[in-house]
C-alpha positions as MATLAB code, in Angstrom:
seq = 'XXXXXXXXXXXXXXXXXXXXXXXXXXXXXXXXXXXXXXXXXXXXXXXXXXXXXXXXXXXXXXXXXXXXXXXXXXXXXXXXXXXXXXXXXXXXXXXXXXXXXXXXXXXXXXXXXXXXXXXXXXXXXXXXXXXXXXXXXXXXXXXXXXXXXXXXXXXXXXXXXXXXXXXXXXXXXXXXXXXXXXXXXXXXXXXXXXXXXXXXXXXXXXXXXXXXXXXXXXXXXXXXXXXXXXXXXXXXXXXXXXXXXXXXXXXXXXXXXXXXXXXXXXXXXXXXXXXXXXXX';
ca = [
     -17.796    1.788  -22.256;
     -16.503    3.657  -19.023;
     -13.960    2.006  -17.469;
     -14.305    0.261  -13.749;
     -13.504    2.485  -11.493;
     -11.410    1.624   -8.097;
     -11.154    3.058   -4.987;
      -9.867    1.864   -1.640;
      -9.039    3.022    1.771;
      -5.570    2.149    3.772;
      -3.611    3.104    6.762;
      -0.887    0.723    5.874;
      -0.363    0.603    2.256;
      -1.644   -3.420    1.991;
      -5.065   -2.272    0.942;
      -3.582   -0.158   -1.976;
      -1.392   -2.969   -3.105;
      -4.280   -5.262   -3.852;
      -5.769   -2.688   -5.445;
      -3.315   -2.198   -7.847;
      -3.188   -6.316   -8.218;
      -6.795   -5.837   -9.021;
      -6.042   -3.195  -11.679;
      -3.386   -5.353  -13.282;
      -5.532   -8.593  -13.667;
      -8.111   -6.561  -15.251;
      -5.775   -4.544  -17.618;
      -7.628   -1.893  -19.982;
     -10.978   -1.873  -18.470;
      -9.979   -0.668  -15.255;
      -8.804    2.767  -14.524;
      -6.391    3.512  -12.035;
      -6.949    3.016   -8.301;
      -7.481    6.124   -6.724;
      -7.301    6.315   -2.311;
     -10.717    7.373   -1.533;
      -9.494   10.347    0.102;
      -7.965   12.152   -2.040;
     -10.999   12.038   -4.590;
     -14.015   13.645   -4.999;
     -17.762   12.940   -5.298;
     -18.154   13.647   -8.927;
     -15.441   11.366  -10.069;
     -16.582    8.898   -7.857;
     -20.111    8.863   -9.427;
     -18.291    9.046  -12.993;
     -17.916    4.841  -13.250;
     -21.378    2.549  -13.301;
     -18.885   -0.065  -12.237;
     -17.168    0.086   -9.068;
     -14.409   -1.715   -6.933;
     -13.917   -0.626   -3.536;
     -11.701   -1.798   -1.075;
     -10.980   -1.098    3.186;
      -9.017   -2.330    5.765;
     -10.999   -2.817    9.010;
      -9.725   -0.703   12.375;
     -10.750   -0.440   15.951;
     -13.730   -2.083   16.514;
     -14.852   -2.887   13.357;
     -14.429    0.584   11.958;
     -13.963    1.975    8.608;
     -10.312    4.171    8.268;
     -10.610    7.533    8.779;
      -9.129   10.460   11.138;
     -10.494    9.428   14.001;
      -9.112    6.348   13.841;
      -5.904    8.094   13.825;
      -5.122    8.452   10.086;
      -3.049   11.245    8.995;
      -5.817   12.340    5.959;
      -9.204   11.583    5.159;
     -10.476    7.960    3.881;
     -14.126    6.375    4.112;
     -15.271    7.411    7.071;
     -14.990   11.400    6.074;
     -15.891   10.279    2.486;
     -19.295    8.252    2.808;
     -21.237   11.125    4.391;
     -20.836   12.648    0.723;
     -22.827    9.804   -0.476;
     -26.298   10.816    1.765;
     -28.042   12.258   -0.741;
     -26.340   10.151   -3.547;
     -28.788    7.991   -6.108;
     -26.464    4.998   -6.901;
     -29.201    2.950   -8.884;
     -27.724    1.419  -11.760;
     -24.419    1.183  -10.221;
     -22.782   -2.061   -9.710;
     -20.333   -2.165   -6.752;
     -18.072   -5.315   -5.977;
     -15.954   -4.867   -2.371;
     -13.361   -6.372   -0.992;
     -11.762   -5.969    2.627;
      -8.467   -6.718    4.369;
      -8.176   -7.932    8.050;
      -6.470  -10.413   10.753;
      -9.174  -12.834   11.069;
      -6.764  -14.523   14.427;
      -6.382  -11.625   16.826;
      -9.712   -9.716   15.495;
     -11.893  -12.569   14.780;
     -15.221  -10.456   16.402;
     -14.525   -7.637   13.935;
     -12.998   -9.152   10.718;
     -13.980   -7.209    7.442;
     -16.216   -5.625    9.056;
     -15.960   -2.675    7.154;
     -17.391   -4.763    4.225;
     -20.475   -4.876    5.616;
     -20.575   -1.010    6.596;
     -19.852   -0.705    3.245;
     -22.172   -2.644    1.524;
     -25.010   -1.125    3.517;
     -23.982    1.991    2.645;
     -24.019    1.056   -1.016;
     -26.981   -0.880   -1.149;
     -29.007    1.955    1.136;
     -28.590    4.135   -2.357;
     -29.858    1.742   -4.802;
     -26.767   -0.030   -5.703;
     -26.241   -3.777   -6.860;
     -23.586   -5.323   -4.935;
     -21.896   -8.307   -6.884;
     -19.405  -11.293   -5.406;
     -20.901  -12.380   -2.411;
     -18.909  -15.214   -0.524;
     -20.331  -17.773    1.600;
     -19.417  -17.983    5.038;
     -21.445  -21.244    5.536;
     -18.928  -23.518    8.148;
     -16.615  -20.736    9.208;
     -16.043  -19.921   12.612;
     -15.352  -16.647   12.902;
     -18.341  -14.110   14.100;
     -18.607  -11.410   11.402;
     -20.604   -8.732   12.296;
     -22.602   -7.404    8.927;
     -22.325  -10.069    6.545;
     -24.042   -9.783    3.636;
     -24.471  -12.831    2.700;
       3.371  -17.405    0.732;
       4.676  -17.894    3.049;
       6.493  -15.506    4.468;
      10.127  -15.383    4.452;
      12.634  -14.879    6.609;
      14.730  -11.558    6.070;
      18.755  -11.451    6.476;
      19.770   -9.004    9.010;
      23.339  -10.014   10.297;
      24.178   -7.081   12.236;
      21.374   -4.504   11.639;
      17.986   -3.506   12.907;
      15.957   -1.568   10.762;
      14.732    1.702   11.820;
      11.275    0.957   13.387;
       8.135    3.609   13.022;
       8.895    5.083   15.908;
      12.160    6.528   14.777;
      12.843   10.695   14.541;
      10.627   12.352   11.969;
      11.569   11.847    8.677;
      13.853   15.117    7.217;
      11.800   16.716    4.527;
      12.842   16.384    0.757;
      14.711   18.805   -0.285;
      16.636   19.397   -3.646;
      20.292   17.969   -3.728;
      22.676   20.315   -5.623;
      25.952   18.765   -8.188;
      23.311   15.533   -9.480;
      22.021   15.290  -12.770;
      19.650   11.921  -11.521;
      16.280   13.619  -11.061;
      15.581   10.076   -8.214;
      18.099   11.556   -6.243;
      17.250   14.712   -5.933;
      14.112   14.416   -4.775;
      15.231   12.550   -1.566;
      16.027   13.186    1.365;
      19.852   12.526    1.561;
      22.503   11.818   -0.857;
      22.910    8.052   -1.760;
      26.611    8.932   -2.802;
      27.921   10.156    0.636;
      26.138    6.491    2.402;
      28.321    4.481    4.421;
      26.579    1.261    1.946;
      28.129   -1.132   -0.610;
      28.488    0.909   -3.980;
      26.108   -1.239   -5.754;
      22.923    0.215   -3.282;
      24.034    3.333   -3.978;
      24.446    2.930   -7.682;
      20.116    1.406   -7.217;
      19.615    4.730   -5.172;
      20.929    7.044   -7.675;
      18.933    4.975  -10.703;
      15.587    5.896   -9.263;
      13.157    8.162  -11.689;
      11.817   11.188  -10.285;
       8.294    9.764   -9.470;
      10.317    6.780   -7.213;
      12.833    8.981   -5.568;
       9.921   11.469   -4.090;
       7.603    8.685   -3.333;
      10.302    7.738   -0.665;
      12.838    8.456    1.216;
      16.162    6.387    2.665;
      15.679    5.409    6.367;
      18.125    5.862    9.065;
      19.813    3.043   11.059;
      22.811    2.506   12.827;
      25.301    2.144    9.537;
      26.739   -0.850   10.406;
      25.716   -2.945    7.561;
      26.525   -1.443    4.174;
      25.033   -4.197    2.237;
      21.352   -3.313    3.391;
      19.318    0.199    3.150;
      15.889    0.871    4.415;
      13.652    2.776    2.308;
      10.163    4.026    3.854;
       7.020    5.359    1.976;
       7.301    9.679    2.180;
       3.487    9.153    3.519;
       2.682    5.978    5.157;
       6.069    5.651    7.387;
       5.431    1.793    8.217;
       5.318    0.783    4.234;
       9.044   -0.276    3.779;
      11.525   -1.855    1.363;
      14.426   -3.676    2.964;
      16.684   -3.723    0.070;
      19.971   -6.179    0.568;
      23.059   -7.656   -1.035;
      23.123  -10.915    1.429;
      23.095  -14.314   -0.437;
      22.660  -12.437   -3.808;
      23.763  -13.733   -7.283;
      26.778  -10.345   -8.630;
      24.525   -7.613   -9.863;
      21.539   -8.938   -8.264;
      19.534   -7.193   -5.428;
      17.000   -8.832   -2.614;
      14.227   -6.906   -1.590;
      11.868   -7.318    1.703;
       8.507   -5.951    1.408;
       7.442   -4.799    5.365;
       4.245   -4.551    6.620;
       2.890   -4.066   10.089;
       1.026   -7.449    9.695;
       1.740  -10.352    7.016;
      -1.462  -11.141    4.620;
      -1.544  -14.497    2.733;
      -1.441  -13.763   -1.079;
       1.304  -10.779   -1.033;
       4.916  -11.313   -2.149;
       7.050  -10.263    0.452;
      10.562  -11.345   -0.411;
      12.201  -10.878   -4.202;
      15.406  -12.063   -4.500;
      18.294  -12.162   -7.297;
      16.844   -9.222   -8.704;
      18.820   -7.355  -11.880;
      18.498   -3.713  -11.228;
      15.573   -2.855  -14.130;
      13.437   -5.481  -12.161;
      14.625   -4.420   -8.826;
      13.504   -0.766   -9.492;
      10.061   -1.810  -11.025;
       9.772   -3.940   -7.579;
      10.227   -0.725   -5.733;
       8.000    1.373   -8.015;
       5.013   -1.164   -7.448;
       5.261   -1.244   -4.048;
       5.999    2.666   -3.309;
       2.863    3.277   -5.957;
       5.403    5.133   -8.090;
];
């Protein structure tokens, strides 16, 4: 039996995160989620069994370059689909949106999706009722968060100086480290962030990079995805157990449903925390 396949779209990062919840819950039977654009038509039509996942943007738009994405995502990839047969498919879709300052266009890119879809002969599965709601959703078919310590400090925000590129660090034998962009051992930080910084695998340390702020907290460092410059990780020392590490998650918007705090973290768990959310 071929395994589900997922595939989601995502200026943020949020919409890949639930896709790899997704994965997790359904262990072996799914294969890994894949961003729709960076995959092609073939291996898209490999699975019978589908999972796809969008944020909505603009006005009730699917993600895509002109909506000011960096690389392609749904709206370059559904084109490909025109001549497509999908019968015998079975597609289940899920969306992301802010359903209090966008209530006109809220998931709206599930419906472009499932017309899409459905246009080719597929069966769409898990429709929701929206019987007694009172948002206007155009296309239908059919923890708290916490508050993060920052005596002192102000993390870099996204409109910060371009990131440096990586580059290879000579004298280190940790293979994390040397694919960043600086070394952790010359930061101005408590030696315990640096000791985290120089335990990151290979895979970790090139999937981001350590963001720059004013230095004048060494018991917090910013790390930033090396793609998606507003997916962060607040890591910090402040109200921690020895040993332990807090980590804040940061998104441009909060979503009900994703952890965005960790705290009293030993440094295994810490890194695996940092792995999950950097898709590493």
């Amino acid at each position: 039996m071929d395994k589900i396949g997922i595939f989601f779209g995502t200026d943020t990062g949020r919409t890949r995160l639930v896709a790899k919840q997704i994965a997790k819950k359904l262990g072996e039977v799914a294969a890994a989620p894949v961003n729709i654009g960076r995959t092609t038509l073939a291996d898209f039509l490999a699975h019978d069994r589908l999972i796809v996942g969008s944020p909505t943007l603009g006005k009730g738009e699917l993600p895509g370059e002109s909506t000011g994405l960096s690389q392609p995502s749904w709206e370059e990839f559904l084109p490909q689909l025109a001549d497509a047969d999908l019968s015998g498919k079975t597609v289940a879709i899920f969306g992301l949106g802010d359903q209090q300052k966008y209530p006109d266009e809220f998931v709206d890119a599930i419906g472009i999706l499932h017309d899409a879809f459905v246009a080719r002969g597929a069966s769409v599965v898990g429709r929701w009722p929206v019987a007694g709601g009172r948002l206007r959703i155009q296309g239908v078919a059919g923890g708290r968060r916490r508050p993060f310590p920052r005596p002192g400090h102000r993390p870099a925000s996204s409109g910060d100086a371009q990131r440096k590129p990586h580059r290879r660090l000579a004298g280190t034998d940790q293979t994390g480290v040397a694919a960043m962009n600086t070394n952790p051992w010359s930061l101005p930080k408590d030696r315990s962030l640096r000791r985290l910084l120089v335990s990151l695998d290979e895979k970790l340390g090139d999937a981001c990079d350590v963001a720059p702020d004013d230095g004048v907290d060494p018991n917090i460092v910013t790390l930033r995805h090396a793609e998606l410059d507003r997916l962060r990780a607040h890591v910090y020392l402040h109200g921690q157990r020895p040993g332990t590490y807090g980590v804040f998650f940061e998104y441009p918007h909060p979503v009900p449903g994703i952890l965005e705090t960790e705290e009293n973290l030993p440094l295994p768990k810490a890194l695996a925390s940092l792995a999950l959310h950097f898709d590493a």
